[in-house]
C-alpha positions in Angstrom: 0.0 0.0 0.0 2.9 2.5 0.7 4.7 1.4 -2.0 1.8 2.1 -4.7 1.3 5.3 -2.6 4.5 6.5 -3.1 4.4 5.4 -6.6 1.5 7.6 -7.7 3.0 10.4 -6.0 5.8 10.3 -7.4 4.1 10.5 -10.8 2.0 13.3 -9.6 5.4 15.1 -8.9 7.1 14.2 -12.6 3.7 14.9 -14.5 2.9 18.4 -12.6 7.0 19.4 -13.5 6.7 18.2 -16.7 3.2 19.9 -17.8 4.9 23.3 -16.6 8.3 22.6 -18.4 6.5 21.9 -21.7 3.5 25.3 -20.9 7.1 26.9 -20.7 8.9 26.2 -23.5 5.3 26.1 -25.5 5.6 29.9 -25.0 9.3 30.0 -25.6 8.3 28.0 -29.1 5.1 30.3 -29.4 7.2 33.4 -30.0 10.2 31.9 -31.7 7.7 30.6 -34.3 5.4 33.9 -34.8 8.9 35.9 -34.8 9.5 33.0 -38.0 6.5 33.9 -39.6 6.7 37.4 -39.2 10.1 37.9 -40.0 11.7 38.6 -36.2 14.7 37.0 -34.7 12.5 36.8 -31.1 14.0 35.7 -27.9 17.3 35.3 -28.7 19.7 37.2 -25.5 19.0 34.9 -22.3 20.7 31.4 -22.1 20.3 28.9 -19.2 21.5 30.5 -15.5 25.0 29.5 -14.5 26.2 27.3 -18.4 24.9 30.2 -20.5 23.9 27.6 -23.5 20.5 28.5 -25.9 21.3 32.4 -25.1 20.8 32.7 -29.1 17.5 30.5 -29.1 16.7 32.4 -25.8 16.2 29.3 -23.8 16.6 30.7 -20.4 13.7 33.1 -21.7 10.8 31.1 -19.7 13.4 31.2 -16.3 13.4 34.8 -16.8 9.7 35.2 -17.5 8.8 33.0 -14.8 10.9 35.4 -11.7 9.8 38.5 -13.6 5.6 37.3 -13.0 6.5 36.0 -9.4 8.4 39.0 -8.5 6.0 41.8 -9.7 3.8 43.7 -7.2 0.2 41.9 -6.7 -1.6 45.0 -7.3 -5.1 44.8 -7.1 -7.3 47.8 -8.6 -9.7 49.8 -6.4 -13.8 48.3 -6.7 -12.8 44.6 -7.1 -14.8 42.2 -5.6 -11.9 40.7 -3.7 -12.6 36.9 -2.9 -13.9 36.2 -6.2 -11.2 38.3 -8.0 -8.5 35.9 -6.4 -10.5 32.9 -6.4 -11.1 32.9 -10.4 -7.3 32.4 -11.4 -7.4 29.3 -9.5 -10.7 28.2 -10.8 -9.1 28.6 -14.5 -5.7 26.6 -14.0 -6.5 23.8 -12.0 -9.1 22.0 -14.4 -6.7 21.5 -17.0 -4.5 20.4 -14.6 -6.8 17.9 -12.8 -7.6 16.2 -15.8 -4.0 15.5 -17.2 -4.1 12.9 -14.3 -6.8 11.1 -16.2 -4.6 11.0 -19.9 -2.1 7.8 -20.4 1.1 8.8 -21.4 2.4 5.6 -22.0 1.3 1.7 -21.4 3.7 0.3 -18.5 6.7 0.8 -17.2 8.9 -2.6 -15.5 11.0 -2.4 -13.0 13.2 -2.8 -10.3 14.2 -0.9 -6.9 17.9 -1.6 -6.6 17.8 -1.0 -3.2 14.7 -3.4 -2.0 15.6 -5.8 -5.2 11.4 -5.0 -5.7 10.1 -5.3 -8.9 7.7 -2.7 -9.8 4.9 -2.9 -12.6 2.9 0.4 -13.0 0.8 1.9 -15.8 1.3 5.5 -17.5 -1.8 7.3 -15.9 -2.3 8.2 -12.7 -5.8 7.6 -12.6 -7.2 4.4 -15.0 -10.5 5.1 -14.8 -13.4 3.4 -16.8 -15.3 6.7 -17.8 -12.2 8.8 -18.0 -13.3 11.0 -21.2 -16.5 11.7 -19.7 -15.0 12.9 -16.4 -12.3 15.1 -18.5 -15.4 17.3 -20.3 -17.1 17.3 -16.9 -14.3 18.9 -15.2 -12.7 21.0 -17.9 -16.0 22.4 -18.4 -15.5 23.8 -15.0 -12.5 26.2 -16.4 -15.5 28.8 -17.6 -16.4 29.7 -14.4 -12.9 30.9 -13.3 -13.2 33.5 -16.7 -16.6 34.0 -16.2 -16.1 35.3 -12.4 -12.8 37.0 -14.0 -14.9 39.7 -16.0 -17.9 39.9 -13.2 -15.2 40.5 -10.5 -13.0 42.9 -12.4 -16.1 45.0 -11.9 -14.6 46.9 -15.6 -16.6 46.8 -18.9 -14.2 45.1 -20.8 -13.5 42.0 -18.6 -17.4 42.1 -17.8 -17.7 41.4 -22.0 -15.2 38.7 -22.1 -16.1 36.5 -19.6 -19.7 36.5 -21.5 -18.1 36.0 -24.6 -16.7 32.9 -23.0 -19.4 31.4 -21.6 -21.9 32.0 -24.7 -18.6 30.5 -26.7 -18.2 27.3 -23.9 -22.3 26.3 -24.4 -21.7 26.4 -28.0 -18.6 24.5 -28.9 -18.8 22.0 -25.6 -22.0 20.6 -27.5 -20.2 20.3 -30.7 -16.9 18.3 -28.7 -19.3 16.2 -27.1 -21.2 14.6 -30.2 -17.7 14.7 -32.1 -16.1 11.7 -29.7 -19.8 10.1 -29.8 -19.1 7.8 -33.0 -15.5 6.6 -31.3 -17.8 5.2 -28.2 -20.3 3.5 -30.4 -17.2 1.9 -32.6 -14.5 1.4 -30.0 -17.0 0.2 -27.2 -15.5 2.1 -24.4 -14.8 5.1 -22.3 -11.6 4.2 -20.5 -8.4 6.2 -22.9 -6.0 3.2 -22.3 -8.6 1.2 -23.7 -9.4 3.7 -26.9 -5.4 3.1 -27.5 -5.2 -0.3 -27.0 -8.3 -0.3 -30.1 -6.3 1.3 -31.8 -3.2 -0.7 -32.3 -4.9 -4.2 -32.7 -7.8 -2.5 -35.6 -5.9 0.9 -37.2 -5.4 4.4 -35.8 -9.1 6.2 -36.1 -7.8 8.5 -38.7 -5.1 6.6 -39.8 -6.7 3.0 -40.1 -3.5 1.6 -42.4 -1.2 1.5 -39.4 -2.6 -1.6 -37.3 -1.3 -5.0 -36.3 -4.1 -6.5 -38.4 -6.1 -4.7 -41.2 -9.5 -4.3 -40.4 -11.9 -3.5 -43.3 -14.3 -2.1 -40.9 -12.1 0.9 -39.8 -12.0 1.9 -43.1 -15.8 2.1 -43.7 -15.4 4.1 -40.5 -13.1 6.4 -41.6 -15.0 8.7 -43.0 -17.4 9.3 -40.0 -14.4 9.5 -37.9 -12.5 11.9 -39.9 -15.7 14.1 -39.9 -15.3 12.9 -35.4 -11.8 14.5 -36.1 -12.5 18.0 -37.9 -15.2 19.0 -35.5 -13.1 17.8 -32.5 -10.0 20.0 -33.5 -12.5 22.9 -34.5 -14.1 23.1 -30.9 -10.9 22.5 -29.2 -9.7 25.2 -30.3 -12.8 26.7 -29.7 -12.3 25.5 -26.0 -8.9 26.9 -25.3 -10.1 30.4 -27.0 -7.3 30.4 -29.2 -7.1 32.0 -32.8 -9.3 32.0 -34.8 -11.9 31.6 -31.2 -9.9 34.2 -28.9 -13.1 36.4 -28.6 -12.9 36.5 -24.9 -9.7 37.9 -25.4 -9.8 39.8 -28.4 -7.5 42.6 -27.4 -8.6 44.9 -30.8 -11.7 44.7 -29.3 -11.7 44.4 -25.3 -7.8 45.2 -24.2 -7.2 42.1 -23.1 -10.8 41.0 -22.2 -11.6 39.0 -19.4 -8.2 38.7 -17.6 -7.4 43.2 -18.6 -7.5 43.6 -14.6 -4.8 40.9 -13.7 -1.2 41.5 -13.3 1.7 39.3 -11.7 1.3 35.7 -10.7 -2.6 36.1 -10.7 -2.2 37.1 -14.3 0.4 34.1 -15.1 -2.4 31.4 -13.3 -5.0 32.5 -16.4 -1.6 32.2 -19.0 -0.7 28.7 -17.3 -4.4 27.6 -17.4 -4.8 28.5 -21.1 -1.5 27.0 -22.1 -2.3 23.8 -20.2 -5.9 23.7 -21.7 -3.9 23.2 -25.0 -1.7 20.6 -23.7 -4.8 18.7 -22.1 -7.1 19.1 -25.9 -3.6 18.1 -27.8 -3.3 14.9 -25.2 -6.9 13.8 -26.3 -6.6 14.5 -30.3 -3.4 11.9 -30.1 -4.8 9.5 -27.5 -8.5 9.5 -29.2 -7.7 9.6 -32.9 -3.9 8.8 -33.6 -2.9 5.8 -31.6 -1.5 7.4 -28.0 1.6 6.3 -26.9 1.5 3.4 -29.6 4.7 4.0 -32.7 4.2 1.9 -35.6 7.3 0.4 -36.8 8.7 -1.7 -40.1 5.9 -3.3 -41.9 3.0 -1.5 -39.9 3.9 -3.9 -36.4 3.8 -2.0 -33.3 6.7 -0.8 -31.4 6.5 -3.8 -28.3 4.5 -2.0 -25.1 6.6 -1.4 -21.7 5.5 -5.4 -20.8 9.0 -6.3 -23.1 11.3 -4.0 -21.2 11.4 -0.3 -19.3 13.4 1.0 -23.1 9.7 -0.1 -24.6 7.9 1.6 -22.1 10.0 4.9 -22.1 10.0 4.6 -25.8 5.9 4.9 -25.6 6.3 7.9 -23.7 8.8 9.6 -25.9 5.9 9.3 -28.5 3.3 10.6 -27.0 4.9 13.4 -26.2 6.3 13.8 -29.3 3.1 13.8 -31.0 1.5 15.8 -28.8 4.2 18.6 -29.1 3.9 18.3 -33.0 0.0 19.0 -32.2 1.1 21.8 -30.3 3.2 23.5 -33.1 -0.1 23.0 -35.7 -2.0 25.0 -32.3 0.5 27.9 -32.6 0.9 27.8 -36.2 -2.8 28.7 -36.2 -3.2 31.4 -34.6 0.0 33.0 -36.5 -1.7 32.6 -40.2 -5.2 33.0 -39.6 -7.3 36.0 -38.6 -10.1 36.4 -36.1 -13.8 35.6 -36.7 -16.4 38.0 -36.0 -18.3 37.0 -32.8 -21.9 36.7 -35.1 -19.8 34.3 -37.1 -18.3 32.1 -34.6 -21.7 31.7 -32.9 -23.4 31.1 -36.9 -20.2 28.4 -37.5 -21.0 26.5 -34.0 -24.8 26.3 -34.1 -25.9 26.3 -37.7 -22.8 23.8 -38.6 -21.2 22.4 -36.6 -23.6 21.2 -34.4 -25.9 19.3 -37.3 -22.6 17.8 -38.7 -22.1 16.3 -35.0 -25.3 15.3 -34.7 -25.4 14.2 -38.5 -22.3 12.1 -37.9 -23.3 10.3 -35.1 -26.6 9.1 -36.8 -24.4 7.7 -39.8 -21.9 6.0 -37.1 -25.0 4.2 -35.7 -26.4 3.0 -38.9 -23.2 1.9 -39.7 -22.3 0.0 -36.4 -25.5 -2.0 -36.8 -25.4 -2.7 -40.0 -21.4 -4.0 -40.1 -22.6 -5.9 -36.4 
């Protein structure tokens, strides 16, 4: 009992360090790549403390970000409503955070405490739990009250519009993410993520149905119901994380800054953290739900062996999730560098008059489908 104990909280400790390295260096990557795009060197004069390395690819940038946020004065403007106003950074960050717990980042890991000669078999996710994607939307639905009580507690105009904007935006595009992952629960049969992967090795990635131990005809009449699963599942993630082309809430041409205009300091960095780990939490779930998790294919299409043939296996199956998950990352930022913003009357238009029937639309079709091929 200790022993598992001290297990999980040790991967408690190496999943919360690693979620804020990568929210980090996301931002580090965030304005190298917009500099790229727009023709800027970016970040480019602070190096790692103490070796100096990276100083041109400003790696110690995040270090130096990170003292600058905790050392700044925690103002807090005259008219606030004070509990609330420090209570909604909280309420934003810790969601996202919460639910990574629930995301496997690999299958197993074997092996052995050279000090107790113990062997030691545990799986990559800290909580397996049967109806783990329908506990993720339950609690990072939870994020839009922290933005919501942003703008009301700023007790300013501009906050007070973008914490609307984000809850009219939430209801909209939460239906649309829900119905999306509807025809992977009527195909795959389950609601537990390491299951969804496991799925997917033995009958073809959902979007990639070539790369599977054995061919399955059936994934590929599923493919196009589950590429539609895909589209709308991307759309309304990004919808979710109110990034380009969905920042309304934001929207500083329009509202400053919006909803978080009032913050400064670490309150200010909580809302930043929350977002950034909102994206790391949707790209977890695109990988995990529609392009095989942790699994690699290898020569011929056979699957990279799962951590149950060595620890190399199992880190390997880490090393690819979170290789694919950073590549998701990178399409996140490259978004909101190329494209521009819509129009609020448009992004509501786009999420009830299109998106939504296509959900609904596409689950119908999966049904007819499963019973029919059944």
């Amino acid at each position: 009992m200790i022993l598992e104990l001290s297990i999980t909280l040790a991967k408690i400790v190496l999943l919360i360090g690693g979620v804020l390295g990568i929210v980090s260096y996301t931002v580090l990557a965030e304005r190298k790549i917009s500099a790229m795009i727009q023709e800027r060197v970016g970040p480019n004069r602070v190096g790692l403390p103490f070796i100096g390395l990276g100083k041109s690819l400003g790696l110690g940038q995040p270090i130096a970000d990170t003292l600058k946020l905790m050392l700044k004065e925690q103002f807090v403007p005259a008219g606030v409503n004070k509990f609330y106003y420090w209570l909604a950074p909280a309420l934003a960050m810790m969601p996202a955070l919460i639910t990574m717990a629930m995301i496997p980042f690999g299958s197993v890991l074997d092996f052995t405490l050279p000090i107790a000669d113990i062997a030691i078999r545990t799986k990559g996710v800290i909580a397996d739990i049967n109806i783990a994607l329908l506990l993720i939307f339950a609690i990072t639905s939870l994020s839009v009250y922290g933005i919501t009580l942003a703008g009301w507690a700023s007790n300013s105009k501009y906050p007070f519009l973008g914490g609307i904007r984000s809850s009219a935006q939430l209801i909209s595009y939460e239906l649309t993410m829900g119905l999306s992952v509807v025809p992977i629960f009527l195909i795959v049969g389950e609601l537990n993520l390491g299951a969804i992967v496991e799925y997917q090795m033995k009958n073809g990635w959902l979007v990639l149905p070539f790369f599977a131990e054995h061919l399955n005809w059936k994934n590929f009449v599923y493919f196009i119901p589950l590429s539609l699963s895909f589209i709308l599942f991307v759309v309304a993630a990004f919808a979710e994380t109110n990034r380009l082309p969905f920042d309304m809430p934001e929207a500083e041409t329009e509202l400053v800054g919006g909803y978080h205009t009032e913050y400064a300091a670490m309150k200010f960095s909580l809302f930043f953290l929350g977002e950034y780990m909102a994206m790391i939490v949707a790209a977890s779930l695109v990988v995990t739900l529609f392009l095989g998790g942790w699994s690699l294919p290898g020569f011929g299409f056979s699957f990279i062996p799962t951590g149950e043939k060595g620890i190399l296996y199992g880190l390997l199956n880490i090393g690819t999730f979170l290789v694919k998950m950073i590549l998701f990352l990178a399409f996140f930022i490259f978004i909101r560098w190329t494209l521009p913003r819509f129009r609020y009357d448009q992004l509501m238009k786009l999420g009830w008059k299109v998106f939504l029937p296509l959900a609904l639309a596409n689950v119908v079709v999966t049904a007819f489908l499963v019973a029919f091929i059944k």
